[in-house]
C-alpha positions as CSV (number, residue, x, y, z in Angstrom):
1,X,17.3,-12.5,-4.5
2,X,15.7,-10.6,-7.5
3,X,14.4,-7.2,-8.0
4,X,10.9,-7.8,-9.6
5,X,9.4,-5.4,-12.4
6,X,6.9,-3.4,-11.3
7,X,3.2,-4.0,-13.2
8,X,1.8,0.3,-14.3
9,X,-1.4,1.5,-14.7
10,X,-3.3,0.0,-17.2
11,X,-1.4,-3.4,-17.0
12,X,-4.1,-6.2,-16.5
13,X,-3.1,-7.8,-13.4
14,X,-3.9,-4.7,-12.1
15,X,-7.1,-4.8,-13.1
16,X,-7.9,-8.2,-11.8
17,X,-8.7,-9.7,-9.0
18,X,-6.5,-12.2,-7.2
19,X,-6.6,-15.9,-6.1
20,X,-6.1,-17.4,-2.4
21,X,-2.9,-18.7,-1.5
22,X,-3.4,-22.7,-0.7
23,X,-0.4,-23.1,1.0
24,X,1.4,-20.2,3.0
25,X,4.7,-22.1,3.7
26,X,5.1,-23.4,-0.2
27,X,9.1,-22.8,-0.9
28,X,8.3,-20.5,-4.1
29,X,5.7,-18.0,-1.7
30,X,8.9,-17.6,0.2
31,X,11.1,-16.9,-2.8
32,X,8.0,-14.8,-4.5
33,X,7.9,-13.0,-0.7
34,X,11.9,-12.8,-0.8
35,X,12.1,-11.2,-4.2
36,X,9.3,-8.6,-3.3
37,X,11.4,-7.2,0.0
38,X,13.8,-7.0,-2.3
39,X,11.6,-4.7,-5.0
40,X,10.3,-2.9,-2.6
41,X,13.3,-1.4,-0.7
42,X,14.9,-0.8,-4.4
43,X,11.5,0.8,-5.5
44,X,11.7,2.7,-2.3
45,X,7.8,2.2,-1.6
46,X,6.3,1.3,2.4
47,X,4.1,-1.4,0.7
48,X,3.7,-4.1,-2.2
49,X,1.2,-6.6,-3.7
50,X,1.7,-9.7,-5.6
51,X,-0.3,-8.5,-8.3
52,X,2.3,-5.3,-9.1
53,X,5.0,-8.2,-9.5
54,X,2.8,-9.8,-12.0
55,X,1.6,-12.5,-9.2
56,X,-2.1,-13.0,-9.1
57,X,-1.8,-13.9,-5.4
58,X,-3.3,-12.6,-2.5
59,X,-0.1,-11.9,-0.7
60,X,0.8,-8.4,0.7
61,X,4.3,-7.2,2.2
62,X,4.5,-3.5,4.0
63,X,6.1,-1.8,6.6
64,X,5.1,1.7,8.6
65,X,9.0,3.8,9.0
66,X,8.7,6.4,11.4
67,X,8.1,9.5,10.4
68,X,11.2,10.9,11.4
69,X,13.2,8.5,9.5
70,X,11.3,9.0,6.1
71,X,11.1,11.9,5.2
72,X,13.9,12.1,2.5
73,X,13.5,8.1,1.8
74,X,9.7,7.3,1.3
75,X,8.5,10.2,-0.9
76,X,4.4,11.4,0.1
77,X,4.4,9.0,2.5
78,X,1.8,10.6,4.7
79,X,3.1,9.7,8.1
80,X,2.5,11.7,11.1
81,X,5.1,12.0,14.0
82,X,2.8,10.5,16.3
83,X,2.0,7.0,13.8
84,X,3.5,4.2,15.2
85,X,6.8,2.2,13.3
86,X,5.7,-1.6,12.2
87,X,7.9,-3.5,11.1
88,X,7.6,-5.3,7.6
89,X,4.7,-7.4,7.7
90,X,3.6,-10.1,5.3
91,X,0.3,-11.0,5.0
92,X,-1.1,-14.0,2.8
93,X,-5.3,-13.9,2.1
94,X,-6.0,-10.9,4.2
95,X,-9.2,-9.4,5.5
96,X,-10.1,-6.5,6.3
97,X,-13.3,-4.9,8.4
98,X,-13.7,-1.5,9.0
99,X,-13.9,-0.3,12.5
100,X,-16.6,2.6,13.2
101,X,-17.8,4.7,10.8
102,X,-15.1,7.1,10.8
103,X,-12.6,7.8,7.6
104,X,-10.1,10.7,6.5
105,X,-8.8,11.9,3.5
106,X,-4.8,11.7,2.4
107,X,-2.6,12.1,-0.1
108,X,-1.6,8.4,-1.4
109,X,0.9,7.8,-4.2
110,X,1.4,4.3,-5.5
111,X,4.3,2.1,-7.1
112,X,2.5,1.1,-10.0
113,X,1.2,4.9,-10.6
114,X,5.3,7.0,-10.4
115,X,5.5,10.4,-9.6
116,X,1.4,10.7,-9.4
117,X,-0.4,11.2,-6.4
118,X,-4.5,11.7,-5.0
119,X,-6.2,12.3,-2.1
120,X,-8.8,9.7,-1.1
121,X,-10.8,9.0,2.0
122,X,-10.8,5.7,3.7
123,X,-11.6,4.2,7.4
124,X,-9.8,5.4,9.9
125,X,-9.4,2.2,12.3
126,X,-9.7,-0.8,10.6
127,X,-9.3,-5.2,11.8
128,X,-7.3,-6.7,9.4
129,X,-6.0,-10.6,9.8
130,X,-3.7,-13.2,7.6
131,X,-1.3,-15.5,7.7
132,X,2.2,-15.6,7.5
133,X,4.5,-17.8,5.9
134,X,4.5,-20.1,8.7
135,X,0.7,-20.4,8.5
136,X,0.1,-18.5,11.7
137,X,-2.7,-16.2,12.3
138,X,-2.2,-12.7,12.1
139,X,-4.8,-10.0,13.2
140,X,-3.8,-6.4,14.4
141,X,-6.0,-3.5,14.6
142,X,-4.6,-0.3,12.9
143,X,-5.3,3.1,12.5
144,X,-3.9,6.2,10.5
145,X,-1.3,5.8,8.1
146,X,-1.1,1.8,9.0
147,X,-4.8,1.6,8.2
148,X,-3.9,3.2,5.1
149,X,-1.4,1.2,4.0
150,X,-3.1,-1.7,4.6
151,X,-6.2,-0.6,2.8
152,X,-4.0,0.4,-0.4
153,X,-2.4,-2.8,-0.8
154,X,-5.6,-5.6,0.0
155,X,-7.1,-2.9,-3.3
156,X,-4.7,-4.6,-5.2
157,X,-5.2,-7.4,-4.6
158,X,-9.1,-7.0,-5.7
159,X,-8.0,-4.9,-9.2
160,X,-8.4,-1.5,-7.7
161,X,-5.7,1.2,-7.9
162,X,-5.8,4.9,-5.7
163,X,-7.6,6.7,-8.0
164,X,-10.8,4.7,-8.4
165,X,-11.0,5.8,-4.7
166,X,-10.7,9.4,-5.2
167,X,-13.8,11.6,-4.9
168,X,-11.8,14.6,-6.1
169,X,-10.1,13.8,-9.3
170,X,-9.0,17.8,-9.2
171,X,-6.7,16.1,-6.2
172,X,-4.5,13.7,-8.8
173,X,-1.4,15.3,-10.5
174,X,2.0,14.7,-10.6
175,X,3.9,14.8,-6.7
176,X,6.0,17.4,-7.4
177,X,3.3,19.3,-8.8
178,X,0.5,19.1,-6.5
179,X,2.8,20.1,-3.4
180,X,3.2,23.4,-5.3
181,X,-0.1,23.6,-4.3
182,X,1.6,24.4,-0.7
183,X,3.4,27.7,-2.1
184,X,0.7,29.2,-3.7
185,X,-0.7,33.0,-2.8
186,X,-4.2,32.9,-0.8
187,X,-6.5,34.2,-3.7
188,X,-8.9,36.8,-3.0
């Protein structure tokens, strides 16, 4: 398969939002999905959307590692030792509902966005369904960093990157950067 190029902030499929897939098990959403597993482990990201490969499909691929597994290989990941390992998921014209009224804040980071990362709030437990590329149903419930994930790729696929999320631009900087935040004196 093919390593796709990755679309950057202030590309305009990023900006837009995307169209319905009509058929799931079509032979070139297969090679399109293909090509994106591909990208994604060479990008060395959890998540990807259609649109950041310069498809205006809804279409969504990601993947929770445990926590213990990547923490050298999946920079400001996020994950806690207790969220739970899914396996690469692909999901063609998503939904998404919130569940409750309850969110949290996290660091994010993004593909399309290198070496930058944010902290924004989003549901905590959240429904989301699609299909796969057989045209089956799928619809988990998810919570945490899953819920996250989840969250940050459907955004793509409506034109919205991390930071229009953030409440706190003081929160975006480079990754290396804002985890010397960490290391720094109390102040008094």
């Amino acid at each position: 398969m093919a390593i796709l190029k990755i679309a950057r902030i202030g590309h305009p499929y990023l900006r837009k939002k995307s169209v319905e897939i009509e058929d799931p098990t079509a032979p070139e959403i297969r090679e399109l999905v293909a090509n994106m597993v591909d990208t994604l482990a060479d990008a060395g990201g959890v998540g990807l959307a259609a649109p950041q490969v310069h498809e205006m499909l809804r279409l969504v691929i990601f993947f929770v590692p445990l926590a213990s597994e990547a923490a050298d290989r999946y920079h400001d990941a996020g994950l806690e030792d207790d969220d739970e390992e899914i396996a690469l998921t692909v999901l063609v014209n998503p939904v998404i509902e919130a569940i409750g009224n309850e969110t949290e804040a996290a660091y994010e980071g993004c593909l399309s966005i290198p070496h930058m990362t944010g902290e924004v709030r989003r549901p905590r437990h959240i429904r989301y369904r699609g299909l796969d590329l057989d045209g089956n149903v799928i619809e988990r419930e998810a919570e945490g960093f899953h819920a996250r994930v989840v969250q940050h790729e459907c955004d793509h696929l409506d034109g919205v990157l991390y930071p229009q999320r953030m409440d706190d631009m003081s929160t975006f900087g480079y990754s290396d950067e804002v985890q010397k935040d960490d290391d720094l004196p109390e102040s008094k």
